[in-house]
N, C-alpha and C positions, 0 to 999 in steps of 0.2 A: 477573591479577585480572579483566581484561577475559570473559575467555575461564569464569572459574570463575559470574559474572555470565549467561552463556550458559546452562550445566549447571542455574543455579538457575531461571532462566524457563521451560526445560524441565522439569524437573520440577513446576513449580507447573501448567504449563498441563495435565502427564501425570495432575495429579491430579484438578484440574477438569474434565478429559475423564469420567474414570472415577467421580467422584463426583454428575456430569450423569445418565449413563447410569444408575446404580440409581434413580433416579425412575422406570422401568420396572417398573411390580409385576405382580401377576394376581390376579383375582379369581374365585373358584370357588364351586358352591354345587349347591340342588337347586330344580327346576321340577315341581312339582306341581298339580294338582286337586283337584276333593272324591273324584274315585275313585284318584287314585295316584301313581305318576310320571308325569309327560308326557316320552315316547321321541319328540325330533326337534325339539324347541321352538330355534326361535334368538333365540339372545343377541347382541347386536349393538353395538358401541361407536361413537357417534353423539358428533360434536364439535356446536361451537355452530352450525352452520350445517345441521345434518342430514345431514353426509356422513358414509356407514359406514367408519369406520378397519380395525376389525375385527371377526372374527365366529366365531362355533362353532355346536355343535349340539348338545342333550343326549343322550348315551347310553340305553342299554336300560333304567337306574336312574332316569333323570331328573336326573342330575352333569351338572355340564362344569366348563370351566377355559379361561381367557382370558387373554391377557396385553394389559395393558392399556400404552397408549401414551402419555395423558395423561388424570394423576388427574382432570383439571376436565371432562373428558366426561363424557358419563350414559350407561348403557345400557338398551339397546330389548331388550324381551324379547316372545316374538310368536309364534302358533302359531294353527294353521285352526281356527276356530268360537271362539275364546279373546279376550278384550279385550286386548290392545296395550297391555301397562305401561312406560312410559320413568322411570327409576330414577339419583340422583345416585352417583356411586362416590365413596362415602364410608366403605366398609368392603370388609374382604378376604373375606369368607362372607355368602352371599347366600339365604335360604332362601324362596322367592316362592310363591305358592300362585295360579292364575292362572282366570279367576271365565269364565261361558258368555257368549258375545256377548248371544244371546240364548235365550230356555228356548219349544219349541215348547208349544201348547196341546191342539192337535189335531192332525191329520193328515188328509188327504181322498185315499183311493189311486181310482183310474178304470182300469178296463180296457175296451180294445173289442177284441173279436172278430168274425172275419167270421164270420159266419153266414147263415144264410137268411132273406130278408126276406120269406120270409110267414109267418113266425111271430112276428112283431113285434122288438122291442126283443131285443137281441143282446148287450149289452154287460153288466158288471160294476161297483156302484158300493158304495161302504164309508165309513163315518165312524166313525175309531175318537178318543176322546176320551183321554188319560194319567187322568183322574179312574176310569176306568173301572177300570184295573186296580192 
């Protein structure tokens, strides 16, 4: 009886092992713009203290796919000139559209070239405005 007492605490622990571990899910989706996919953006799973657990990177489509380690983090989604979204994992499909840091107005380009200084001023200068064109 002892011994059949054994068998049953083993099995209960064998299930609560393996019923622990499917709390393991992943969450997938797509990282876009106002022009398309963004190819390279990361996705980052971020517990409550800010340390990255995990991380990926979106394909050529602007997809990925993560497996997630604990539902109660959020994730960091992040890409150069792009705003820095941090997101609760509160669902399996993630469809994010991610917005310009900032939107230039103008632009001012300056060239110098060496040239000969008795012909005065040498250099190249341009203001091109985005309203312009």
């Amino acid at each position: 009886m002892k011994q059949l007492k054994y068998y049953f605490l083993i099995c209960c622990l064998t299930i609560a092992m393996v019923v622990n571990a499917q709390g393991i899910t992943s969450v997938s989706g797509t990282i876009s713009d106002s022009f398309g996919p963004v190819v390279g953006a990361a996705i980052v799973e971020m517990d409550a203290s800010n340390r990255n657990i995990s991380a990926t990177v979106t394909d050529f489509n602007g997809n990925f796919t993560l497996k997630i380690k604990n539902p109660k983090n959020r994730l960091k989604i992040s890409y150069v000139g792009m705003k820095t979204q941090i997101l609760p994992i509160n669902k399996k499909v993630y469809h994010v559209t991610l917005e310009d840091a900032m939107v230039l107005k103008q632009v001012e380009v300056k060239a110098k070239t060496c040239g000969n200084i008795r012909f005065g001023y040498s250099g190249t200068r341009g203001l091109f405005r985005f309203t312009d064109y």
